[in-house]
N, C-alpha and C positions, 0 to 999 in steps of 0.2 A: 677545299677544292684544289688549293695548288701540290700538295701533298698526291694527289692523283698523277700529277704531272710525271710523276719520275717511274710509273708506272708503264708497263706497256699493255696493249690491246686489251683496257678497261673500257668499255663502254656505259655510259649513264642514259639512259632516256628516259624523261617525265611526261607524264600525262596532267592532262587539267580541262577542266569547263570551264574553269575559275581562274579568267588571266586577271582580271580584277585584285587578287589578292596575292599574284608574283611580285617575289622581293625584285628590286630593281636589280638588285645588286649580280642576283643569276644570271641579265640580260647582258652586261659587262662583256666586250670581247675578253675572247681565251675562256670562257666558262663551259658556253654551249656553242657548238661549230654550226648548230642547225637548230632552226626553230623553226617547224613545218604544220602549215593551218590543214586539218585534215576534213575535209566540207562533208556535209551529211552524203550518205549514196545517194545516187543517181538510179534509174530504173534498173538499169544493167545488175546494180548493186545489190540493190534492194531486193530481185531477184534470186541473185546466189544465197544472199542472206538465210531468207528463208527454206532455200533447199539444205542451207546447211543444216539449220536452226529444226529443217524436218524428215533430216537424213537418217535417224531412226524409228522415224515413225510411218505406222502404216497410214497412208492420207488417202482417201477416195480419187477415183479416176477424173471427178467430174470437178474439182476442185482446183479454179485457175489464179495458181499461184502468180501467171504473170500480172493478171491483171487487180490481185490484191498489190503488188507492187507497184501497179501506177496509180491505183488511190493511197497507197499511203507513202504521198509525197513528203519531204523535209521530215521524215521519221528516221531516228538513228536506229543502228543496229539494233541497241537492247532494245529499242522500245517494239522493234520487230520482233523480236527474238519472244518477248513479253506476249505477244498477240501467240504466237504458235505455242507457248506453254499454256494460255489460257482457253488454248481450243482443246489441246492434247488432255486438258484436267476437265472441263467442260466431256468430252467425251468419255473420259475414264468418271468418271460421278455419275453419267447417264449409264456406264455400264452395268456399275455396282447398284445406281436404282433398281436396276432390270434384273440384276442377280437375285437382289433382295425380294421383291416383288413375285418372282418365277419359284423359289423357295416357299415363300407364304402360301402361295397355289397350290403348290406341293402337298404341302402341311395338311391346308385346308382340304384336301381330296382324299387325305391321310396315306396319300404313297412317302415311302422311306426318301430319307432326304438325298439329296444326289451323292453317291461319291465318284462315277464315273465323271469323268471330261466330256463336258458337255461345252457346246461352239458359242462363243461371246457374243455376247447379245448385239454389240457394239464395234466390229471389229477394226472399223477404220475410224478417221478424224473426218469430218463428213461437213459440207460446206455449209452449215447451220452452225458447224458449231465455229466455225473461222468469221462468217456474219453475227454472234453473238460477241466472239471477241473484241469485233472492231468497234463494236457500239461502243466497250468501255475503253477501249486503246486511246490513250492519249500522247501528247508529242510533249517528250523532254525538252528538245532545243526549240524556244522560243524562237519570232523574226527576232525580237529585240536581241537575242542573244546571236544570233547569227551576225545580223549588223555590228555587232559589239565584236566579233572574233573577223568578219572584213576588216573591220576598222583598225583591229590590231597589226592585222595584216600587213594593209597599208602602210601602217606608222614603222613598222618595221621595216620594209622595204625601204623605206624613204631614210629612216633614217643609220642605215646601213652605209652610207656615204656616196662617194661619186665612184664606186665598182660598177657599174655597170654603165657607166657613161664615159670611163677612165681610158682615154688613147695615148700611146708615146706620137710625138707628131716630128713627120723627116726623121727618121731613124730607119735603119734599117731593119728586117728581119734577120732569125738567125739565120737562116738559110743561105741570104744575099751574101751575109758577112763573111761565112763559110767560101763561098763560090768565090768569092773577090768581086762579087757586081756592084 
């Protein structure tokens, strides 16, 4: 790390779930300028998320993304991001049943199989299949582990020192100093 030092505009940033298992040694002033606790989204969040997470997919009209966002409170990005992949595969699997199936019919009536483009059985992600996903959708970040990443929080704050309580006292400003006051 200090080999970095002589360097200019290197930035390092680390991610973890797992403060549990940070070398102390990292936490050392001069190592990291910033250790910042990043809280699960909020509705607002959770919201974007999933537009993002369904920004290329065709989603039905009637499918209210805000309000799968305020049930799935204390849910992280992936595990959202997870819920729209298993609606998007959930509705592609119900397509290709229907492909399968509409072929067989085919077969069975003995008309030639399709080669022309024919319209998808299936065209959007349809709010059965985002209510099927949530059944299995589960949440990564435990309370216990939320409490455990406050709590880190805290101890860092705290023990970050007396920066934030640190006043020079009767002294002047620079301003004053400047002016002669």
């Amino acid at each position: 790390m200090k080999r970095i030092r002589h360097k200019h505009n290197v930035f390092i940033i680390g991610a973890t779930n797992r403060l549990d298992i940070i070398d102390s040694s990292l936490l050392r002033p001069d190592r990291f300028n910033k250790l910042i606790y990043v809280p699960l989204p909020d509705d607002k969040s959770r919201l974007s998320i999933l537009k993002s997470a369904l920004r290329k997919s065709p989603v039905a009209k009637d499918v209210d993304l805000q309000l799968l966002a305020k049930v799935t409170k204390d849910f992280s990005g992936a595990d959202l991001t997870e819920i729209c992949q298993v609606a998007c595969e959930l509705a592609v699997t119900e397509s290709i049943e229907k492909d399968i199936a509409r072929e067989k019919e085919r077969l069975r009536n003995g008309q030639a199989a399709w080669g022309s483009y024919e319209s998808d059985l299936v065209p959007e992600i349809r709010r059965d299949h985002f209510e099927e996903a949530v059944k299995f959708a589960r949440r990564s970040v435990s309370d216990n582990d939320i409490r455990k990443y406050e709590n880190f929080t805290q101890t860092l704050q705290q023990s970050s020192g007396l920066s934030s309580q640190f006043r020079f006292f009767n002294q002047q400003s620079p301003l004053q100093r400047t002016s002669g006051m």
